[in-house]
PAKEMAR-474032 format. One line per field, with one value per residue (C-alpha): residue number from 1; residue in one letter; x, y, z. Coordinates in nm, 2 decimals. Each point is the difference from the previous one (the first is absolute). Example, Ala and Ser with C-alpha at 12.3 -4.5 7.8 and 13.67 -1.06 7.14 Angstrom:
2
nr 1  2
rest a  s
xx 1.23  0.14
yy -0.45  0.34
zz 0.78  -0.07
***
This chain:
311
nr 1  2  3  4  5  6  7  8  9  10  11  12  13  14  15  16  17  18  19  20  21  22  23  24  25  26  27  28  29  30  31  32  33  34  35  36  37  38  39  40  41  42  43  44  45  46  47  48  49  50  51  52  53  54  55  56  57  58  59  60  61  62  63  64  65  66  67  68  69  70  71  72  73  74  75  76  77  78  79  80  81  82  83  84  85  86  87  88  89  90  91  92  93  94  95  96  97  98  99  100  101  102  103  104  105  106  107  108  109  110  111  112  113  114  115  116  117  118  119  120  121  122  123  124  125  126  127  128  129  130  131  132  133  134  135  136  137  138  139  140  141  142  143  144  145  146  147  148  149  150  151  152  153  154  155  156  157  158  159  160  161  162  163  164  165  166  167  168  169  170  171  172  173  174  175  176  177  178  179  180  181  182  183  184  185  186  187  188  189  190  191  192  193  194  195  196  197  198  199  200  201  202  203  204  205  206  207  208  209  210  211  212  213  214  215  216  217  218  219  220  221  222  223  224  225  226  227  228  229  230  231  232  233  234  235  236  237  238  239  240  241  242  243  244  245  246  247  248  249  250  251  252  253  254  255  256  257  258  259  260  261  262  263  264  265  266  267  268  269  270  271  272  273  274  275  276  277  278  279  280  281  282  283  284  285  286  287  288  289  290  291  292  293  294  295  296  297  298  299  300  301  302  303  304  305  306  307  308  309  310  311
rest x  x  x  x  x  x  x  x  x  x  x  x  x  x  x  x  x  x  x  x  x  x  x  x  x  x  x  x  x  x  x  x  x  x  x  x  x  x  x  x  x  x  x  x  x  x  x  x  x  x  x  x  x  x  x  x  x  x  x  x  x  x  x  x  x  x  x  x  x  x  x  x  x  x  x  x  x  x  x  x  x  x  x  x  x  x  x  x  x  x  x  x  x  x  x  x  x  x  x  x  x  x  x  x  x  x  x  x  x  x  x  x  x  x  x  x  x  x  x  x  x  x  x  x  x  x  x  x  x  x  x  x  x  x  x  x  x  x  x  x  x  x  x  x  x  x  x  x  x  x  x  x  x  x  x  x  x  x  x  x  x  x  x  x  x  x  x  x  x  x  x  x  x  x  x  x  x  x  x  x  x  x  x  x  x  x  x  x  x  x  x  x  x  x  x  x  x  x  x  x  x  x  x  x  x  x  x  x  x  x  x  x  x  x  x  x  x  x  x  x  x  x  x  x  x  x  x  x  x  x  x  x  x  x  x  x  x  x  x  x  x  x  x  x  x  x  x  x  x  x  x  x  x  x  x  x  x  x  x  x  x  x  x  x  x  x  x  x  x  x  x  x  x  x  x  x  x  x  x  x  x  x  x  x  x  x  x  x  x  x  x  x  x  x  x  x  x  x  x  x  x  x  x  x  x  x  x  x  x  x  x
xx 2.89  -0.16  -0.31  -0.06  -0.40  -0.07  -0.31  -0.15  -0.08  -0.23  -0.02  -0.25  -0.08  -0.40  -0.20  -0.25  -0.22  -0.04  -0.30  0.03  -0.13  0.37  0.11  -0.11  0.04  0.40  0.05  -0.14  0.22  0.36  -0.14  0.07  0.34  0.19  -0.04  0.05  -0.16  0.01  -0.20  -0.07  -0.32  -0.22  -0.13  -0.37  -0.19  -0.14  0.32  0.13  -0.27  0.13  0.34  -0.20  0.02  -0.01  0.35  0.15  0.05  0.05  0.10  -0.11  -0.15  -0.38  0.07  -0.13  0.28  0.25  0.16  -0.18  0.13  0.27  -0.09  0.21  -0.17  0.13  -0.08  -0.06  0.09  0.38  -0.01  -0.17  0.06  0.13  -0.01  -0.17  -0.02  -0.02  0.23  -0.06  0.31  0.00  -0.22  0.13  -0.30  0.00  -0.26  -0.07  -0.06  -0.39  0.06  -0.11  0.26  0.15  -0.08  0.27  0.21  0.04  0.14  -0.17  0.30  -0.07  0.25  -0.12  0.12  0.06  -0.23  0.27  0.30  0.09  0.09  -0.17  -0.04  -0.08  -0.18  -0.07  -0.17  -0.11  -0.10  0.21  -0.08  -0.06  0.13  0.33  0.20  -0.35  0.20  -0.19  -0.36  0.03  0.13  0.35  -0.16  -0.24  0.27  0.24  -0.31  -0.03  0.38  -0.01  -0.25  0.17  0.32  -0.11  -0.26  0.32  0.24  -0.27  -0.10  0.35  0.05  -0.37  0.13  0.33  -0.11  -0.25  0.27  0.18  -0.28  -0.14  0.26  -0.17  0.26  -0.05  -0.17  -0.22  -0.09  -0.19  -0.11  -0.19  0.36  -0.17  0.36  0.14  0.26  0.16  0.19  0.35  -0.12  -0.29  0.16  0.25  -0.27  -0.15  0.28  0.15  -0.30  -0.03  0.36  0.24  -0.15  -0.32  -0.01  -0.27  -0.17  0.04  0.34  -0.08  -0.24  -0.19  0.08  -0.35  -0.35  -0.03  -0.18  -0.18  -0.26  0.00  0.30  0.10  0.07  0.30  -0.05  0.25  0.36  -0.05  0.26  -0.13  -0.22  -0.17  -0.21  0.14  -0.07  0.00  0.01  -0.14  -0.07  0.23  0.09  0.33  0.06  0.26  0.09  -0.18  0.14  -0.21  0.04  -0.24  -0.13  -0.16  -0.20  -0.23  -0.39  -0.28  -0.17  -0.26  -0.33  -0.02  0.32  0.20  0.32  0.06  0.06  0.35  0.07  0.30  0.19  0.18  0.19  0.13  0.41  0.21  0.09  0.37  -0.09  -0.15  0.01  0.25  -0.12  0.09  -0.04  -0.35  -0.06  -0.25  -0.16  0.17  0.05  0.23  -0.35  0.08  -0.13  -0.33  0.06  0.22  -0.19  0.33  0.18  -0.10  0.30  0.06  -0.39  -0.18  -0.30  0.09  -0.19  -0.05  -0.06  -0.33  -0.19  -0.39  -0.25  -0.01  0.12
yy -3.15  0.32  0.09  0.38  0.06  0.13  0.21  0.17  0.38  0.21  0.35  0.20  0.43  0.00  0.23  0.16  0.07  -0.32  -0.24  -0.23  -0.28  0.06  0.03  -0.39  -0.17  0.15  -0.13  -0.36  0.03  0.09  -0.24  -0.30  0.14  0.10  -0.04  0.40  0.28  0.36  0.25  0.40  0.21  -0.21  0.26  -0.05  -0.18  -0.25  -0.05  -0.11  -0.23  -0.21  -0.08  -0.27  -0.32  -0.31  -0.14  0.32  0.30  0.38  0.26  0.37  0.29  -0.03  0.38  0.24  0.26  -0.17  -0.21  -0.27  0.09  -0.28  -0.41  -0.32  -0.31  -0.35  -0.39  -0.12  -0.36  0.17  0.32  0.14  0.35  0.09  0.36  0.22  0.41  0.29  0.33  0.33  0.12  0.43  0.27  0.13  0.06  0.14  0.06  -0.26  0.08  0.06  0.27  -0.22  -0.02  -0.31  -0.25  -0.12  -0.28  -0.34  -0.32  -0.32  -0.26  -0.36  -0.27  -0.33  -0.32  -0.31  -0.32  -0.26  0.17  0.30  0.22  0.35  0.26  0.37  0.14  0.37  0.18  0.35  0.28  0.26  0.37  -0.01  0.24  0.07  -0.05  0.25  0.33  0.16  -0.05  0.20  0.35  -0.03  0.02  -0.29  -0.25  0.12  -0.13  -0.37  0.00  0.06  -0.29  -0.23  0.08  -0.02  -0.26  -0.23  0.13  -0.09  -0.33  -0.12  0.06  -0.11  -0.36  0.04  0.06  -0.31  -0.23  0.06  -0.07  -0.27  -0.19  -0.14  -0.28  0.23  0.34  0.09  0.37  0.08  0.32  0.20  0.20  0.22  0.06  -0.18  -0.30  -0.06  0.40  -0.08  0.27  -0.10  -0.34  0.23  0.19  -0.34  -0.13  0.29  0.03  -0.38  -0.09  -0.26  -0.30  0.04  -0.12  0.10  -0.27  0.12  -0.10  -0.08  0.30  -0.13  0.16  0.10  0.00  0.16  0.00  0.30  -0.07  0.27  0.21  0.28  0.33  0.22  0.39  0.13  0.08  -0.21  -0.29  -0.34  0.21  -0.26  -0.33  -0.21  -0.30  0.05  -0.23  0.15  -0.27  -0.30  -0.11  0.02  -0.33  -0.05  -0.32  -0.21  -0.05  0.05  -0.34  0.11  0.33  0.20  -0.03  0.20  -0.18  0.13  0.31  -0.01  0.14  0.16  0.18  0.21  -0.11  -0.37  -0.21  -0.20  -0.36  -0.11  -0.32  0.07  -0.24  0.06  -0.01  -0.06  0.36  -0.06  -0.02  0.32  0.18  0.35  0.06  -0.10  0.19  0.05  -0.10  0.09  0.35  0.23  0.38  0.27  0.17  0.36  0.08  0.21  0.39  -0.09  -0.26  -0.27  0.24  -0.15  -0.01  0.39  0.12  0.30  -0.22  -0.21  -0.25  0.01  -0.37  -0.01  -0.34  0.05  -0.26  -0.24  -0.35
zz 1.29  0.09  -0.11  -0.16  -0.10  -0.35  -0.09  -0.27  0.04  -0.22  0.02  -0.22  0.07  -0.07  -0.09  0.19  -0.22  -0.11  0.07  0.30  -0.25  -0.19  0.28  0.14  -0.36  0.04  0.33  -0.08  -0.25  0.20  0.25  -0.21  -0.10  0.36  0.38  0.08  -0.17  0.06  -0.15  0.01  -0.05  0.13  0.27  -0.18  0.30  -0.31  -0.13  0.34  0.04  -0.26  0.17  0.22  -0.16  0.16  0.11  -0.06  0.27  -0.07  0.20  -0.10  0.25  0.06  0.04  -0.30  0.01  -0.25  0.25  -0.23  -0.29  -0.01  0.10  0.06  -0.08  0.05  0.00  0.33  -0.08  -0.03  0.24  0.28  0.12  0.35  -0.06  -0.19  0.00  -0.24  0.11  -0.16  -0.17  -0.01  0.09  -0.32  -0.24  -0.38  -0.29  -0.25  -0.35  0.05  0.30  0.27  0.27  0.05  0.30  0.26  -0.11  0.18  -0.04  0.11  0.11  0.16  0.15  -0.12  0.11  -0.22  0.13  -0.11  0.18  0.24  -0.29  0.03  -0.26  0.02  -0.29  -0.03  -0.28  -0.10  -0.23  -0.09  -0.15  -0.36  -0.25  0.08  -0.32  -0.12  0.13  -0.32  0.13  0.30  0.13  0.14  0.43  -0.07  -0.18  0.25  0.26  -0.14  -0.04  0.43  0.07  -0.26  0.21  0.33  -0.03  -0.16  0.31  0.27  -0.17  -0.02  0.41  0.07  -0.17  0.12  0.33  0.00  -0.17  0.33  0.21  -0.14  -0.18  -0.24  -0.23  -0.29  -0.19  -0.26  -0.08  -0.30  -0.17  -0.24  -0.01  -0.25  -0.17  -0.25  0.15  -0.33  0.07  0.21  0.20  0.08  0.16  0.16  0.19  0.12  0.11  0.17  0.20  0.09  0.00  -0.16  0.15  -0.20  -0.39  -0.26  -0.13  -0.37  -0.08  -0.46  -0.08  -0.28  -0.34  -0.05  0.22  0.32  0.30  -0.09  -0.26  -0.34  -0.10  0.18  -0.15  0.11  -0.08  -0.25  0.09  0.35  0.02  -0.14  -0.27  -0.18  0.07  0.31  0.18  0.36  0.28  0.29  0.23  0.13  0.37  0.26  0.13  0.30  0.15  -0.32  -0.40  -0.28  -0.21  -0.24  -0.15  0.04  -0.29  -0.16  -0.02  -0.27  0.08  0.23  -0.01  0.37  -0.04  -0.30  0.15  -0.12  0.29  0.06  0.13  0.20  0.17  0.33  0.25  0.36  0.00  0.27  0.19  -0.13  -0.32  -0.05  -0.35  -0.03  -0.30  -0.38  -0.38  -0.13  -0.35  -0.26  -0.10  0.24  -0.04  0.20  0.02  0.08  0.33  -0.09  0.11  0.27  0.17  -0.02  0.16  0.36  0.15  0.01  -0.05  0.08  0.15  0.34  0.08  0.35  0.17  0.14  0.08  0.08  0.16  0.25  -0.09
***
């Protein structure tokens, strides 16, 4: 009979403003709940000293330019990584809501290697621009700036993986996001998928009815589409080459984050039995593309592909 690994995968998009001391009781936390964890916004040299525990390794740039924004961290007794690096994504930059212009983008990807079989799995993770379904915030040439590094930080990402995938092999793919957009809209999962292609499933396949990854309610300006209260979902994985057997499911708020972390089961399949894709259940929505950002398969914004940094 052949063997196919399972693991457990958390995912939770902190807070960087946060203490590291929420930041540690969290992660002791996760650590008794799943083998793999990734995390954003832990760029705060304090914070990141709190990913070392012992029998566990992380991976996250020692560099203080935002390449550490993301981390993988798993339990050595199960994995241990044969390759580790973090690419920046665009040279595309914008202005946040405070004024400050943003910092480059990166993702932080590792192959890790399973220590009761040859099974290896690529897990990549990163941060996308915020604000995007917030067109009202900002004049039209700074929205139309985040909407560029959104675009061409999701193209680049998608070949930087791609490209590794082929290289490396690995037996199967994670990628996980802060997609800062909300993956209960159709169009939303369109955009993903047209970018990573058909091999690649999102994890979310019921939507809960209510709760959401990001913590609060969110308002939507008056005569926008989805006026009202919504729950959004804004952060889930792509898996390729593995099945989700269960999840993901939302876990309790946590205090070094206001998005509520989310806890899944994978397994490794055999490569013939590869998913193509099935109907998603739950609380879905059309979810008009906001002021033409759907619209990415005729836009007026290319995204040009551009990979920077050394592996």
């Amino acid at each position: 009979m052949t063997y196919f690994p399972q693991f457990r995968h958390i995912h939770c998009s902190s807070r960087f403003d946060r203490t590291p001391e929420q930041l540690e009781t969290d992660m002791d936390e996760w650590r008794a709940k799943a083998g793999v964890i990734t995390v954003t916004e832990v760029q705060n040299d304090q914070a990141a000293a709190t990913l070392s525990e012992q029998g566990w390794g992380y991976y996250n740039s020692p560099r203080d330019d935002n390449s550490d924004n993301c981390a993988v961290l798993w339990h050595m007794s199960d994995w241990r990584r044969i390759y580790g690096a973090v690419k920046q994504l665009t040279n595309d930059t914008y202005y946040r809501l405070s004024g400050q212009k943003s910092r480059p983008i990166y993702c932080c990807t590792v192959v890790l290697r399973r220590t009761d079989s040859k099974y290896t799995l690529l897990v990549s993770v990163t941060n996308l621009p915020p604000n995007l379904e917030g067109h009202w915030q900002t004049p039209d040439k700074q929205w139309a700036m985040r909407k560029l590094a959104y675009l061409s930080s999701l193209h680049n990402w998608s070949v930087y993986v791609t490209y590794q995938i082929n290289k490396l092999k690995p037996s199967g793919a994670l990628v996980v996001a802060d997609w800062n957009l909300n993956l209960k809209d159709n169009w939303v999962r369109d955009l993903l998928i047209n970018h990573w292609g058909n091999e690649w499933q999102l994890d979310w396949v019921l939507f809960p009815t209510e709760g959401q990854t990001l913590g609060g309610e969110q308002d939507v300006p008056p005569g926008a589409p989805g006026q009202g209260k919504v729950d959004r979902i804004i952060d889930g994985s792509l898996y390729n080459g593995l099945a989700v057997i269960d999840g993901p499911n939302l876990l309790a708020p946590a205090g070094s984050a206001i998005h509520r972390p989310f806890l899944e089961e994978l397994q490794f399949i055999d490569q013939a039995d590869r998913p193509i894709g099935g109907e998603i259940y739950g609380n879905t929505q059309d979810g008009e593309p906001w002021w033409g950002f759907g619209d990415y398969m005729d836009d007026e914004i290319y995204p040009v592909t551009r990979v920077f940094g050394n592996d």
